[in-house]
Every structure is written in structure tokens, then in C-alpha cells.
VOTI-881420 format. One record per residue (C-alpha): z, y, x. Coordinates in pm, 1 decimal. Layout:
# residues N
[atom [Z, Y, X]];
...
# end
This chain:
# residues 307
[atom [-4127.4, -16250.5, -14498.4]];
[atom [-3797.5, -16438.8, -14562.8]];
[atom [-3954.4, -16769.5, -14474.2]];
[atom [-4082.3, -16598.7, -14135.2]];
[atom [-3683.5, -16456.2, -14097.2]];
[atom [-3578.8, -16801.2, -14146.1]];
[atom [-3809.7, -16954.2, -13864.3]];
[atom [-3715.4, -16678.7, -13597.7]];
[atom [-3347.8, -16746.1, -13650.9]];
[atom [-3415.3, -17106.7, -13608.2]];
[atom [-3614.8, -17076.1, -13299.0]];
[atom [-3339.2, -16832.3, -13147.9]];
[atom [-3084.4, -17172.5, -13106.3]];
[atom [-3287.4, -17309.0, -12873.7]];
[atom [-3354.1, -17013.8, -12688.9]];
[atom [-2987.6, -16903.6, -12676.7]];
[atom [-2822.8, -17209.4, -12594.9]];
[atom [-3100.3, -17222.4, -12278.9]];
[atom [-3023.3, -16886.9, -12156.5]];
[atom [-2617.8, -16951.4, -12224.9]];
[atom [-2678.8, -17266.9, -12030.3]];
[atom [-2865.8, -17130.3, -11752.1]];
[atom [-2628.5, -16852.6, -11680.8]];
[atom [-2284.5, -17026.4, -11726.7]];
[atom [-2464.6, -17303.6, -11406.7]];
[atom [-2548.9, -16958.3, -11226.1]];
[atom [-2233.9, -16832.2, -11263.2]];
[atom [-2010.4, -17133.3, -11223.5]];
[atom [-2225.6, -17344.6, -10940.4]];
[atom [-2298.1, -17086.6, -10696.4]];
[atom [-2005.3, -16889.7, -10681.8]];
[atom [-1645.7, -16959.6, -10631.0]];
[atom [-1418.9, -16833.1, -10907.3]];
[atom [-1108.4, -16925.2, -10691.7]];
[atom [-1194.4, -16767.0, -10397.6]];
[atom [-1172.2, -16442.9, -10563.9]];
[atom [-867.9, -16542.4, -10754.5]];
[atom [-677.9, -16564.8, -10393.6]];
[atom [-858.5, -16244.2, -10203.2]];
[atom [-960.4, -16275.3, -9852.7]];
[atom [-719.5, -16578.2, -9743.4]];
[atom [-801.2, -16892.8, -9847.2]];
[atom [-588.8, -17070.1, -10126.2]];
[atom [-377.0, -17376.1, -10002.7]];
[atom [-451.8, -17642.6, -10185.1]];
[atom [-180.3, -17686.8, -10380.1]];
[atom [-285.5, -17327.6, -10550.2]];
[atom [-623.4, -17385.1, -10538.9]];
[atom [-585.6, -17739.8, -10788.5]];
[atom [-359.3, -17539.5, -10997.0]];
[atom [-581.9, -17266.7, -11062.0]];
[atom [-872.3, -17494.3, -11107.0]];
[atom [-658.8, -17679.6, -11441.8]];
[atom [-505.0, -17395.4, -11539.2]];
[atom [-920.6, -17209.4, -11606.7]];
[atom [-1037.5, -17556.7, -11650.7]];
[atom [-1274.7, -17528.5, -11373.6]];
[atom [-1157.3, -17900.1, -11267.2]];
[atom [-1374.8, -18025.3, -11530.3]];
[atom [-1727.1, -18140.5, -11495.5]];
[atom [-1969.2, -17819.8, -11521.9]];
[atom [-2137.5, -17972.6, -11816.8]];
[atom [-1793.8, -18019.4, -12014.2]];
[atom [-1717.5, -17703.0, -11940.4]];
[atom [-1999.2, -17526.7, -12106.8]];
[atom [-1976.3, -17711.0, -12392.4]];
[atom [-1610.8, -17595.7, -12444.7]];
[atom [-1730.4, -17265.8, -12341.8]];
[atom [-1975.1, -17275.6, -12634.2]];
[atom [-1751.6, -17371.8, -12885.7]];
[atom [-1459.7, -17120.4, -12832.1]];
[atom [-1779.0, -16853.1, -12835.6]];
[atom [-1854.1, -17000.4, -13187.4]];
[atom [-1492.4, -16915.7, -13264.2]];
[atom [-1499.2, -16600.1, -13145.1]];
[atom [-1325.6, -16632.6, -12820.9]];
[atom [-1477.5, -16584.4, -12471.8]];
[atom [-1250.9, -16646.2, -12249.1]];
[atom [-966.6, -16501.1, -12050.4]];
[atom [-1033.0, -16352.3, -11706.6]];
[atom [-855.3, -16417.1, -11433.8]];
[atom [-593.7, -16134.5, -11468.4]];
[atom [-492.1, -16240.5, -11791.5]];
[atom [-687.5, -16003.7, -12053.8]];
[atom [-880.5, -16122.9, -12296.4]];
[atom [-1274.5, -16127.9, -12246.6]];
[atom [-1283.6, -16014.6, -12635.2]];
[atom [-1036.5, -15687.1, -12538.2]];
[atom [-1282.2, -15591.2, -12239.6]];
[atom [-1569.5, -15590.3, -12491.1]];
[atom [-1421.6, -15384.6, -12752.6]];
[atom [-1383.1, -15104.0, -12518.5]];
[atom [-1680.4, -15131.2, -12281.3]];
[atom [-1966.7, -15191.8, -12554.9]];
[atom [-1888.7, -14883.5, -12757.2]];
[atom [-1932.9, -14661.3, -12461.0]];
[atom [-2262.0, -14879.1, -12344.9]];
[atom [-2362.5, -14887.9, -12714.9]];
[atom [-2360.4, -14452.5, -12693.2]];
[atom [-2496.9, -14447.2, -12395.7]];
[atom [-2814.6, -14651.4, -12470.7]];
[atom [-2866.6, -14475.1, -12789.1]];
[atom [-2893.4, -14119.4, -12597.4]];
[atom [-3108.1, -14309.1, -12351.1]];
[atom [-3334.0, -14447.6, -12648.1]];
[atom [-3359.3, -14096.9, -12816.2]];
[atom [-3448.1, -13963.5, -12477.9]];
[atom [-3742.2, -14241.6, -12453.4]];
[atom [-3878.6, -14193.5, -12803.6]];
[atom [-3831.6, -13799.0, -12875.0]];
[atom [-3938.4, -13674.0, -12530.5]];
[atom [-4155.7, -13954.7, -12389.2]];
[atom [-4384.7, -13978.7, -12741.0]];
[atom [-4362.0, -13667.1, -12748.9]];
[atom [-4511.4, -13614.0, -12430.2]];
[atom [-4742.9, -13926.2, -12454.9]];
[atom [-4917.3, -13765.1, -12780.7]];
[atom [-4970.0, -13426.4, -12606.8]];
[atom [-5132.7, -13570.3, -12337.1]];
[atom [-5334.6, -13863.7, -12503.7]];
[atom [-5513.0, -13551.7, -12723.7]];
[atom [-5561.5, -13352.4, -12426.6]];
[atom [-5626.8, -13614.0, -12186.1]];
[atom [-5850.8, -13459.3, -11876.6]];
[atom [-5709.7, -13119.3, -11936.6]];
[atom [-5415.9, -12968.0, -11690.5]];
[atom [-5129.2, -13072.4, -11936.2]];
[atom [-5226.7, -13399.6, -11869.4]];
[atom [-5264.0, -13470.8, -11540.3]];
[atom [-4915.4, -13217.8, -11462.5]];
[atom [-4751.5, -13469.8, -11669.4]];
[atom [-4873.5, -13775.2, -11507.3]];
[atom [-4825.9, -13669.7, -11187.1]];
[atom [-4394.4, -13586.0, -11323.5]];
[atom [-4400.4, -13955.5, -11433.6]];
[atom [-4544.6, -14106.7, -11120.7]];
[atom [-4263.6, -13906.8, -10941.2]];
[atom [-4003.4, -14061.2, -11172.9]];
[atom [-4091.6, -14401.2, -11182.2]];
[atom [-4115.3, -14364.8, -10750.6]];
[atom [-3822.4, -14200.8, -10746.9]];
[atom [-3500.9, -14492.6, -10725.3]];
[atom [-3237.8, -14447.2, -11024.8]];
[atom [-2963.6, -14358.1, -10832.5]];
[atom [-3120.1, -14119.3, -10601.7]];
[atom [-3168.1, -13934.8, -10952.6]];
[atom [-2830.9, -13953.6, -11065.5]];
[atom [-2666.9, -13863.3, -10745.0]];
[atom [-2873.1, -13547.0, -10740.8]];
[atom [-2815.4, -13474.4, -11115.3]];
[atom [-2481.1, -13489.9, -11031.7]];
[atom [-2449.6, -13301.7, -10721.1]];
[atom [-2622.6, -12991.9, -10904.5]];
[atom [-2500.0, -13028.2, -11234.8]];
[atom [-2174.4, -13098.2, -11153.9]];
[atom [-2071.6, -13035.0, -10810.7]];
[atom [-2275.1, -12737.8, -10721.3]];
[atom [-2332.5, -12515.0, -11003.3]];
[atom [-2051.7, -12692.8, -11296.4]];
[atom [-2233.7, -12726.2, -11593.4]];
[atom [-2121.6, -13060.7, -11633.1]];
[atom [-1847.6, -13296.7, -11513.9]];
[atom [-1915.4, -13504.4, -11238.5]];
[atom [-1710.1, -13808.0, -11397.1]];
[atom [-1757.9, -13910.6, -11801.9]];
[atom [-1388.4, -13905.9, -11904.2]];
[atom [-1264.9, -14266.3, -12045.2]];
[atom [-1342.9, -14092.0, -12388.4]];
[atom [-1723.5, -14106.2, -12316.0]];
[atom [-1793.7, -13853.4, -12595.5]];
[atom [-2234.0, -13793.1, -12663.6]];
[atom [-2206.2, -13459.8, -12488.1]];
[atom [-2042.4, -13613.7, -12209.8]];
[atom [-2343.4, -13875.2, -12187.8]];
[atom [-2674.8, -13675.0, -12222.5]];
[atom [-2713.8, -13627.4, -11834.6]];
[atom [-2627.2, -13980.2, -11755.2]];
[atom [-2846.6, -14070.2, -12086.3]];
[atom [-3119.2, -13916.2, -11959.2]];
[atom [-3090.9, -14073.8, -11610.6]];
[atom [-3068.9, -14426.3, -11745.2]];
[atom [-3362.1, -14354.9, -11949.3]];
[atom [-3572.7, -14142.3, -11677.1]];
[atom [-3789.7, -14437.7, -11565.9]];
[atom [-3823.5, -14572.0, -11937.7]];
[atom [-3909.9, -14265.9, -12033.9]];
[atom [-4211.0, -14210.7, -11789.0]];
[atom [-4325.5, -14554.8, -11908.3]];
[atom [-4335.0, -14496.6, -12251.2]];
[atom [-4439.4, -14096.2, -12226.4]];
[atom [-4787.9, -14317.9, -11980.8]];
[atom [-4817.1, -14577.6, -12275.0]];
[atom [-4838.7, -14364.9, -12526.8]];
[atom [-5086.1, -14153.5, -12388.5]];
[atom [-5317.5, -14455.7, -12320.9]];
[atom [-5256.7, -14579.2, -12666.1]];
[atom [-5355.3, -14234.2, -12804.3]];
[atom [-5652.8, -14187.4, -12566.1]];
[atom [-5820.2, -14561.9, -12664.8]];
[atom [-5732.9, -14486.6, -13016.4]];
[atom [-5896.6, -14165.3, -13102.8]];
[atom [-6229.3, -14278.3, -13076.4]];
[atom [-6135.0, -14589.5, -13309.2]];
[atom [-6359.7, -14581.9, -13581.5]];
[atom [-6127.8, -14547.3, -13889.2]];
[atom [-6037.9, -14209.0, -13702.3]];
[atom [-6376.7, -14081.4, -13665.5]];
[atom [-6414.8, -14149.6, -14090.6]];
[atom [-6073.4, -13975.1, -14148.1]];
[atom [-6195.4, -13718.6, -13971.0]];
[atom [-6527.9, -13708.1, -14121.8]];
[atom [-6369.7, -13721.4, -14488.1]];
[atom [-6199.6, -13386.2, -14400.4]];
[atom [-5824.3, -13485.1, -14350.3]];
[atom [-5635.0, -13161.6, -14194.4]];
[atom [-5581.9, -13281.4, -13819.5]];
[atom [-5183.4, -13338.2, -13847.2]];
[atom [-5255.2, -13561.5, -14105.1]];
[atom [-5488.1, -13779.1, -13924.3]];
[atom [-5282.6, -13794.9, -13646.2]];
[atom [-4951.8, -13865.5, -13814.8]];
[atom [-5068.4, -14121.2, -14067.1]];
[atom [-5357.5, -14273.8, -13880.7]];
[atom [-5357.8, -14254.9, -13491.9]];
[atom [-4966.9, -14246.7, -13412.9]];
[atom [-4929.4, -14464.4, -13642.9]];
[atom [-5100.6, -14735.1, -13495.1]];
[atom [-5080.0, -14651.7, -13143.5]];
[atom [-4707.4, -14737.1, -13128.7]];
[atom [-4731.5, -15103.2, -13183.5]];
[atom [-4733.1, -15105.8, -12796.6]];
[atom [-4456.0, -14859.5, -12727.3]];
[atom [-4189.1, -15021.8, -13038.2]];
[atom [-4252.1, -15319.1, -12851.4]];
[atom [-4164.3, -15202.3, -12490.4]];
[atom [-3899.0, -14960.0, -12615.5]];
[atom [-3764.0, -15292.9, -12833.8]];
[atom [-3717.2, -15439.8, -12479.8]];
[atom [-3588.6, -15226.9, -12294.3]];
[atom [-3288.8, -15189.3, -12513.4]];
[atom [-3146.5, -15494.9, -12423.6]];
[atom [-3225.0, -15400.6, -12041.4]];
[atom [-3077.6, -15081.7, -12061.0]];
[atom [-2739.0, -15203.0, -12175.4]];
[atom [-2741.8, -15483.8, -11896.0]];
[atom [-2905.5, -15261.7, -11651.0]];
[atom [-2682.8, -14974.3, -11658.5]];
[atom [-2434.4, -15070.5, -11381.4]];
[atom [-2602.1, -14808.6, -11131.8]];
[atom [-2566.1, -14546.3, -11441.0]];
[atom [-2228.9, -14617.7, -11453.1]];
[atom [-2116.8, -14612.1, -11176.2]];
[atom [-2270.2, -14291.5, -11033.6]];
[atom [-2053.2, -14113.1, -11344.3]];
[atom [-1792.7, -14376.4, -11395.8]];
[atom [-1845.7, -14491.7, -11730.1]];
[atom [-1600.6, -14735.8, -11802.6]];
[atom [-1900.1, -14975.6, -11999.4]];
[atom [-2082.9, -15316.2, -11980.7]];
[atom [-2231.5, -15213.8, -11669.5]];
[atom [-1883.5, -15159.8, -11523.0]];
[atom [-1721.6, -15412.4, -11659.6]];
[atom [-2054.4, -15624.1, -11506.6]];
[atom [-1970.7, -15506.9, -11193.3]];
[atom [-1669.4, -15593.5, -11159.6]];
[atom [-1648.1, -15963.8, -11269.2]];
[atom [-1933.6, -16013.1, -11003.8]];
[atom [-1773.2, -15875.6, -10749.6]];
[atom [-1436.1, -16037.6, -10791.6]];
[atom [-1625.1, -16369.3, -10865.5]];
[atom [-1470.7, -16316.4, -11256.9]];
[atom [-1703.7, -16554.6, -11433.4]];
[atom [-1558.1, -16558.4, -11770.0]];
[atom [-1607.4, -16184.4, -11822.4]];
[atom [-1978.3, -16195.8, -11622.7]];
[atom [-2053.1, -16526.2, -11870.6]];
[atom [-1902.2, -16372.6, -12198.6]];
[atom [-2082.8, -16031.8, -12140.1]];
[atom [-2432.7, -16200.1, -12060.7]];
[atom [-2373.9, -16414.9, -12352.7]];
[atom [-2368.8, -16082.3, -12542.3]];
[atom [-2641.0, -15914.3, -12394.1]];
[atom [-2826.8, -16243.6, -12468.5]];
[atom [-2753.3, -16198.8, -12852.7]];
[atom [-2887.2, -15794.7, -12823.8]];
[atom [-3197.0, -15952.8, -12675.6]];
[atom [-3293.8, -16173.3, -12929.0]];
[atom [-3185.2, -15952.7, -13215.2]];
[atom [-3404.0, -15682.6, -13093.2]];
[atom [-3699.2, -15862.4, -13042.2]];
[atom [-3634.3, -15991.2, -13411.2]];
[atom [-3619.2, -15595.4, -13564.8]];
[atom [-3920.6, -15579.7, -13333.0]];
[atom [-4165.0, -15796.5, -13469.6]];
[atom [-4046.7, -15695.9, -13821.5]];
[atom [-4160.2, -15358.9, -13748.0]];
[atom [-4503.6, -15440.1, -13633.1]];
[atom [-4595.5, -15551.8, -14001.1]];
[atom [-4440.1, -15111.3, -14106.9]];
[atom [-4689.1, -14979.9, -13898.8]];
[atom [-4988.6, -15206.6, -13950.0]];
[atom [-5005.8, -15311.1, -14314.1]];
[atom [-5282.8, -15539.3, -14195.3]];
[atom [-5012.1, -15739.1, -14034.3]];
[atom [-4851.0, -16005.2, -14233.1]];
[atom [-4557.9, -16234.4, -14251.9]];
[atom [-4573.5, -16577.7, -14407.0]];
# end
């Protein structure tokens, strides 16, 4: 197992420097940093070159990076173009992201496995096809047509919520716009599951722990769930990592104050320090994830082993 750790981490340098390097050209190349330094008039030149030294976006793109990379290695991502530190934007926005993914993951796992295992053992019946029909509804239904209507109801119309998270972003405050962010994750895990269950009841090695008299909650807890999630740790492993970078639409319906905010706002005022230095972060979740993902795969199936 360690020597497997080992090689992962190894093969993650690669990968992140790629995706680092592939986003900071994005970033830098195809938009104009200065542009949105100076608004809607144009910069006179003068301005413009002193800008350009003072960010050090005079420089060649590929010297750039690599100076980019090594104050990340340091610990320091930059300063955006109104003066705060990348590093000070993080501390506050990736808490409140950080909450609100984890109510979105509970969501996804709790209710959508939940749902997935009812209907996978009762597959046919009129559970099952009332909850496939909910999920087809959620996944057609856009994101923020959801949370604009969650809102309006909730909050507007009949006030059992507020229709803005305060800058506090407190759990309570986050379980409708949780459960919004996860909605469409949810219907794809609560669909997975099912088919997992479904394929896997008639696996042989339930049929004998069936056969061998094991009480049903047994068989279905140590045996059949068991193995059925491989599938869903593995998409719910992703979308973590998407949820946190995906969450600008979230966010902004209830004005959280997070990484999708923060997101937001370096792209639209062409900010690429704090777009770069968030990515970069996001980039790190990714591979982390998918690290605690593969790990898990050899907890539920003892068959599967790390050398």
C-alpha cells in the first residue's frame, strides 16, 4: 500500500504542473488583465506599461509561470489587482465553499443511497419508477431555475428561510442552498445506485448468502451495498472537486461569499491571479480526492489489492 501511495504522489507532478500550465496560458493569453485593471476606457500607454511591470505581465508567458510556480511552492499566490492578497481571499472563501460542499455531499450520500437502495430492491414496483421519474425531472430541470424557485418560496413567499446566506454562512444557513448544489448529483447517484443494486442482487455470492440463511439486513449491508458502491464512491469522489468549482450559480442565487464567488469575480474583472490561484487549488482537491478514492476501493472489495 505505501509503495502504491508513493507512485500516485509521484504521478500527481506531472499531472499538476500540466493542468497549472494549461490554465495560467488560458488565463493569461486570451484575456487581458489590463483592460480590466482600467474599466471601460482604454489605458494610455504610459499606464498600460506600468501596470504590465508592476504584475509582471511584461514578461514572457513562459517566465511568468514559472515564477508563478515557485511563489505557489512558497505559499504565495499572488496579489490581485486591488491589492489583497490571493492567500487572504482563500482563507475566507474556502471555509464557506468547504461547508457548503459537505452539506451537498451528505445530501448525495444519505438521501440519494438511500433512495438508490430502496429502489434497486424494489425495482419494477411503483416506488421505483415514482422515483425515477423525480430524478429525470431534476437532472432536466437547470440549477438555477431550482434555486431561484427554492428561494422565492422558501424565502420570499412563505419565510422559512432567508433569501441571502449571511457572510457568517453558518450549516443551517446552507442546507437549502446544499441541497440545490447537490440536486442534480443527487439524482445521479440516487439512478447509480439503484442500477448497481439491481445487477448485483442476482450476483451469485448473494444468492449463497442467501441460501446459507443470513437475516436479509445482513446480506444487504455486508454483501450487496457493500460492493455496489465501488461505482457511486467513485462518482461521488468526483464530483467533490466539481462541486466546489462548480458552485458559482449556487452562490450567487444566495450570495455566498465562497470559491464560486470569488470565481466569479476574478473572471469577470479579467483578475487572473485570483482565477489562477483558486484553480490551482481546486486542482490540488482534484487530485487528492481521486487519491482517498482509489484507496477506498481496496475497503470495500478486499479482493482489491495494492502493491
Amino acid at each position: 500500500m505505501g509503495r502504491y501511495v508513493i507512485r500516485r504522489l509521484l504521478q500527481m507532478i506531472p499531472v499538476f504542473i500540466g493542468a497549472t500550465m494549461l490554465i495560467f496560458l488560458m488565463v493569461n493569453v486570451m484575456g487581458d488583465p489590463i483592460a480590466g485593471l482600467c474599466g471601460e476606457r482604454a489605458c494610455d500607454p504610459a499606464t498600460k506599461a506600468q501596470l504590465q511591470q508592476e504584475f509582471g505581465l511584461d514578461k514572457p508567458v513562459w517566465q511568468q509561470y514559472v515564477t508563478y510556480m515557485g511563489n505557489v511552492f512558497t505559499g504565495d499566490f499572488g496579489t490581485a489587482f486591488n491589492g489583497q492578497k490571493v492567500t487572504d481571499l482563500m482563507s475566507t472563501a474556502f471555509p464557506v465553499t468547504l461547508r457548503l460542499t459537505l452539506v451537498a455531499i451528505l445530501f448525495e450520500i444519505v438521501v440519494g443511497v438511500t433512495l438508490g437502495v430502496v429502489t434497486g430492491l424494489r425495482r419494477g414496483r411503483p416506488v421505483d419508477t415514482s422515483v425515477l421519474m423525480l430524478t429525470l425531472v431534476v437532472i432536466a430541470v437547470p440549477t438555477f431555475v431550482t434555486g431561484l424557485l427554492l428561494q422565492l418560496l422558501l424565502g420570499v413567499k412563505w419565510g422559512w428561510i432567508d433569501p441571502a446566506v449571511s457572510p457568517a454562512a453558518n450549516f443551517s444557513e446552507l442546507i437549502v442552498p446544499g441541497l440545490v448544489l447537490a440536486s442534480v448529483s443527487l439524482a445521479y447517484v440516487t439512478r447509480l445506485t439503484r442500477t448497481s443494486i439491481a445487477e448485483n442482487r442476482r450476483a451469485d455470492y448473494v444468492r449463497t448468502a442467501i441460501a446459507k440463511g443470513l437475516p436479509q439486513h445482513r446480506v444487504i449491508t455486508r454483501h450487496l451495498l457493500r460492493n455496489s458502491l465501488i461505482p457511486v464512491v467513485t462518482f461521488i469522489g468526483a464530483d467533490i472537486g466539481s462541486l466546489m468549482g462548480g458552485a458559482i450559480v449556487t452562490e450567487r442565487i444566495f450570495n455566498i461569499h465562497g470559491v464560486g464567488y470569488q470565481l466569479y469575480q476574478g473572471i469577470v474583472r479579467q483578475n487572473s491571479q485570483t482565477v489562477v490561484g483558486f484553480v490551482t487549488i481546486l486542482v490540488i482537491v482534484f487530485l487528492v480526492v481521486n487519491l482517498i478514492v482509489d484507496l477506498l476501493y481496496a475497503v470495500l472489495d478486499p479482493r482489491i489489492r495494492y502493491a
